[in-house]
SEDRENVEX-742169 format. One record per atom (N, C-alpha, C): residue number from 1; residue in three letters; x, y, z; atom name. Coordinates in steps of 0.1 Angstrom, whole numbers, padded with zeros to 4 digits, always signed. Layout:
residues N
PT  guvex  kefi      X      Y      Z  marmi
PT    NUM   ALA      X      Y      Z     CA
...
This chain:
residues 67
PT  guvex  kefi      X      Y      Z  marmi
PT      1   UNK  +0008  -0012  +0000      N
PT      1   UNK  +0000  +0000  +0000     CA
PT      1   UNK  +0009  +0013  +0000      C
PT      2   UNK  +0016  +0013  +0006      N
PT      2   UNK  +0029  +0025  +0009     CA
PT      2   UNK  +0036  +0029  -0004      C
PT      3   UNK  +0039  +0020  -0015      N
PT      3   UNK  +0040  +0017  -0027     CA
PT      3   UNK  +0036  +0029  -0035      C
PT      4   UNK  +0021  +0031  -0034      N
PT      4   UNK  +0011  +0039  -0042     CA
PT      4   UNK  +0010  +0053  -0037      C
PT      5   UNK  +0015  +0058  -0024      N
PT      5   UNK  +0017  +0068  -0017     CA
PT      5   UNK  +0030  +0074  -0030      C
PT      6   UNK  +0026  +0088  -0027      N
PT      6   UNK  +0039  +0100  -0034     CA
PT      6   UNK  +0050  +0099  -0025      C
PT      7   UNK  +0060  +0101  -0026      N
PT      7   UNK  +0074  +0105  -0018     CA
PT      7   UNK  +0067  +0114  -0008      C
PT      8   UNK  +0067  +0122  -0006      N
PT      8   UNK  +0063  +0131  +0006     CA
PT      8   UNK  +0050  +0124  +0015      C
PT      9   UNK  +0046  +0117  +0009      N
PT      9   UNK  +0032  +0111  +0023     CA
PT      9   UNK  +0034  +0098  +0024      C
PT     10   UNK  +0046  +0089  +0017      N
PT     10   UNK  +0055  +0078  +0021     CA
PT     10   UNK  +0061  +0083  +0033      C
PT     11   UNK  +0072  +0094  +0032      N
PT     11   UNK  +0080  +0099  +0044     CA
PT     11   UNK  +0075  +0105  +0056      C
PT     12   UNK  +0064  +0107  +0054      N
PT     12   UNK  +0055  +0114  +0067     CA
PT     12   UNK  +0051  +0101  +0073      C
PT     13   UNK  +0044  +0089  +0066      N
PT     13   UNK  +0039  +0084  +0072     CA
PT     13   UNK  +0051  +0075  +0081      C
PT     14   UNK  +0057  +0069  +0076      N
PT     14   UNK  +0069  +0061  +0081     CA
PT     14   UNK  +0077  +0067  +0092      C
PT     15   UNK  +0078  +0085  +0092      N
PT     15   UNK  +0085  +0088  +0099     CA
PT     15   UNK  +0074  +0092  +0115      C
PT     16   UNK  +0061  +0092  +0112      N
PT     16   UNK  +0054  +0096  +0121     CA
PT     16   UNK  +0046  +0082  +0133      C
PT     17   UNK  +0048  +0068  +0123      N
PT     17   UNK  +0042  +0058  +0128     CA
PT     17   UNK  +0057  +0047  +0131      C
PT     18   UNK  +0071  +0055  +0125      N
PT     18   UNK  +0079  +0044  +0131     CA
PT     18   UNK  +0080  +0030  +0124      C
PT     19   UNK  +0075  +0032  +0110      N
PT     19   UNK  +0076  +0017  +0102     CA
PT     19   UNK  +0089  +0010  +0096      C
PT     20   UNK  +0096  +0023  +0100      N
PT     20   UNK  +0110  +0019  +0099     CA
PT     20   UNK  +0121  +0015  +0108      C
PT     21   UNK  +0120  +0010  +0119      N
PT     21   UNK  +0120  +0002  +0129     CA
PT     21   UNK  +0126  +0016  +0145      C
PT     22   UNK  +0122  +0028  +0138      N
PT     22   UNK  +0124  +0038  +0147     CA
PT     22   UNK  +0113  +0040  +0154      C
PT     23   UNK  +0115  +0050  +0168      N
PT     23   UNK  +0100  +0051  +0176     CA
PT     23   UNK  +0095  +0059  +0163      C
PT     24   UNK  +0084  +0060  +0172      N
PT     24   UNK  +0070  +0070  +0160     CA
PT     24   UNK  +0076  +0083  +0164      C
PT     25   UNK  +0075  +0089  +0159      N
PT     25   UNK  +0074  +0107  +0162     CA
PT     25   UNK  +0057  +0114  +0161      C
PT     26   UNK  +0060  +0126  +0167      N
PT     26   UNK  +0052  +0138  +0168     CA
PT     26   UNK  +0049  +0146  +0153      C
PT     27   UNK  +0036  +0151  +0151      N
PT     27   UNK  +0036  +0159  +0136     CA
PT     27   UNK  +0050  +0164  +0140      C
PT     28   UNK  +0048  +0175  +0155      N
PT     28   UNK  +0061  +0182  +0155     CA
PT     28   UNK  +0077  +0177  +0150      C
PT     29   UNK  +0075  +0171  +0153      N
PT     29   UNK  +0092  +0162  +0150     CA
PT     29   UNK  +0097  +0153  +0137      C
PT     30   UNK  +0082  +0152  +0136      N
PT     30   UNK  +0081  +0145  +0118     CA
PT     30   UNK  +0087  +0158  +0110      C
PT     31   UNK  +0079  +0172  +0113      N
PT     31   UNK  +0076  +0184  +0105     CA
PT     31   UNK  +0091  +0187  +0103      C
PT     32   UNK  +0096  +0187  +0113      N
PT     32   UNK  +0115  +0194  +0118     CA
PT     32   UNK  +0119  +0182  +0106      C
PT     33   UNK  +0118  +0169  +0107      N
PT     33   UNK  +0129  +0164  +0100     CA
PT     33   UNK  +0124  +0167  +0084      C
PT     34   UNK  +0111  +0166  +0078      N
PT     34   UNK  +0110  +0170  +0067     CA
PT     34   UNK  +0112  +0183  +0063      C
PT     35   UNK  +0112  +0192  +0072      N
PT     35   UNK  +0114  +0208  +0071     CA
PT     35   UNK  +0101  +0215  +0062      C
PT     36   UNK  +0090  +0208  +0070      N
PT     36   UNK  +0072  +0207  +0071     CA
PT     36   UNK  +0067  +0218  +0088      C
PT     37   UNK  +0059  +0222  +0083      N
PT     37   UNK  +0049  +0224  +0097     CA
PT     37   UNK  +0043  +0216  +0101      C
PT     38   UNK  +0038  +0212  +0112      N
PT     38   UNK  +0030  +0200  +0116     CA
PT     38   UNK  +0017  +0204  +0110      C
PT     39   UNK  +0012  +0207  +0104      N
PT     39   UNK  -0003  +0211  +0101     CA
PT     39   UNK  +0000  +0205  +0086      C
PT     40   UNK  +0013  +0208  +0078      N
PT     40   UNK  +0014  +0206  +0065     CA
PT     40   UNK  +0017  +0190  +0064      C
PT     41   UNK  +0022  +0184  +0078      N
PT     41   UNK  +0025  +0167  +0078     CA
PT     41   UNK  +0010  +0164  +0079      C
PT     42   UNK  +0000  +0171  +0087      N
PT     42   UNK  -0011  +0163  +0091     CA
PT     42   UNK  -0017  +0161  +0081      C
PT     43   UNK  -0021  +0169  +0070      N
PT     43   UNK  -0023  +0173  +0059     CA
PT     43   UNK  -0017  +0157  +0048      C
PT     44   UNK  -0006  +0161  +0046      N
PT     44   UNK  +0001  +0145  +0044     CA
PT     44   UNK  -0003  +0138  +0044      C
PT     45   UNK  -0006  +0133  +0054      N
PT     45   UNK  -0010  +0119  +0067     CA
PT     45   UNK  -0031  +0117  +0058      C
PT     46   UNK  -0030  +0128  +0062      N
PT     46   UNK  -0045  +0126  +0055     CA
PT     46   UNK  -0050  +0124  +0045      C
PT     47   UNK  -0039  +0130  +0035      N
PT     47   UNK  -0039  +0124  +0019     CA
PT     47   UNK  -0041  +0108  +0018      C
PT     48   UNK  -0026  +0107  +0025      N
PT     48   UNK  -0022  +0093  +0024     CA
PT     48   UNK  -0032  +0081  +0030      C
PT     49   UNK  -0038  +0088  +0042      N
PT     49   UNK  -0050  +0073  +0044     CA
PT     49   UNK  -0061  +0077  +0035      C
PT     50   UNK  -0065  +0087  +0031      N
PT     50   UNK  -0076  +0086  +0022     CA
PT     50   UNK  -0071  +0080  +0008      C
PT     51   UNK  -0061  +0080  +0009      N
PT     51   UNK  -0055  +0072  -0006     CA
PT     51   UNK  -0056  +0056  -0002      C
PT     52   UNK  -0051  +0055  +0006      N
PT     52   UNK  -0053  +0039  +0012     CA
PT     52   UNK  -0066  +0040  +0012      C
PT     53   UNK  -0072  +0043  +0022      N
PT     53   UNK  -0089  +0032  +0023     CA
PT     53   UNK  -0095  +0038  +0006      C
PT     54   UNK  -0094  +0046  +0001      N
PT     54   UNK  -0098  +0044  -0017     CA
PT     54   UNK  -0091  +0031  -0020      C
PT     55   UNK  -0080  +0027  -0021      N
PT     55   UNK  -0072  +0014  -0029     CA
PT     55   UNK  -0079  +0005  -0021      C
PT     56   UNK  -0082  +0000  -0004      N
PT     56   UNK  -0088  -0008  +0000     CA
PT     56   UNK  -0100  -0015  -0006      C
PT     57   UNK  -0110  -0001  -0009      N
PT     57   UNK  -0121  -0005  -0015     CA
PT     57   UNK  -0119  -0006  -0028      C
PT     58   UNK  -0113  -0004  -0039      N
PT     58   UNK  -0110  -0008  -0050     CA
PT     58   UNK  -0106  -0026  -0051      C
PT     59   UNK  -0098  -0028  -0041      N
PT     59   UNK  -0090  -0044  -0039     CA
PT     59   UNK  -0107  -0053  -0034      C
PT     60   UNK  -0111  -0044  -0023      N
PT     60   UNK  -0125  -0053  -0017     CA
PT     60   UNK  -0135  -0054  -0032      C
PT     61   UNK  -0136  -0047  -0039      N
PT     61   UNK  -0148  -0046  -0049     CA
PT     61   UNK  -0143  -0056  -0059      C
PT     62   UNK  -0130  -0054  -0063      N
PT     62   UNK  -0121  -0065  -0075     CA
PT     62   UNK  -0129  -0081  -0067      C
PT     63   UNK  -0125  -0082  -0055      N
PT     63   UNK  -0125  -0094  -0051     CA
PT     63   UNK  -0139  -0102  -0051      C
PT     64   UNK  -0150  -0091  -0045      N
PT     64   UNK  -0163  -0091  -0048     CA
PT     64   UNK  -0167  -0096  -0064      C
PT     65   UNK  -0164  -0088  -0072      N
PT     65   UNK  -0167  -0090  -0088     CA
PT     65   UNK  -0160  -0104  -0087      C
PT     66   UNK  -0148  -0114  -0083      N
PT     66   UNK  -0142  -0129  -0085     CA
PT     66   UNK  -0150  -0137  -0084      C
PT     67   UNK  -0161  -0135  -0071      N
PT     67   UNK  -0167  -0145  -0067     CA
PT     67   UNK  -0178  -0152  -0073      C
């Protein structure tokens, strides 16, 4: 899923949830390393799951139409 994400809401999210085997960080601390405001990561962050649960439901409907 991370895949389908842009560079910039790949790096927010990894850097904010720690999927890179680091703690999670704060918008604030995400924002400082990308040289973001935390409003402009949250923003990010929110693209990026609205991009996921859209592909979600595209994969659930694919699988629906198989059966």
């Amino acid at each position: 899923m991370l895949s389908s994400l842009n560079e910039r809401q790949r790096t927010a999210v990894t850097l904010r949830f720690g999927l890179d085997g680091s703690p999670s960080r704060s918008l604030e601390e995400t924002g400082t390393l990308m040289s973001l405001t935390r409003e402009r990561v949250r923003q990010l962050l929110n693209e990026a799951f609205r991009m996921i649960r859209s592909l979600e439901g595209i994969h659930a409907m694919r699988a629906h139409i198989r059966e």
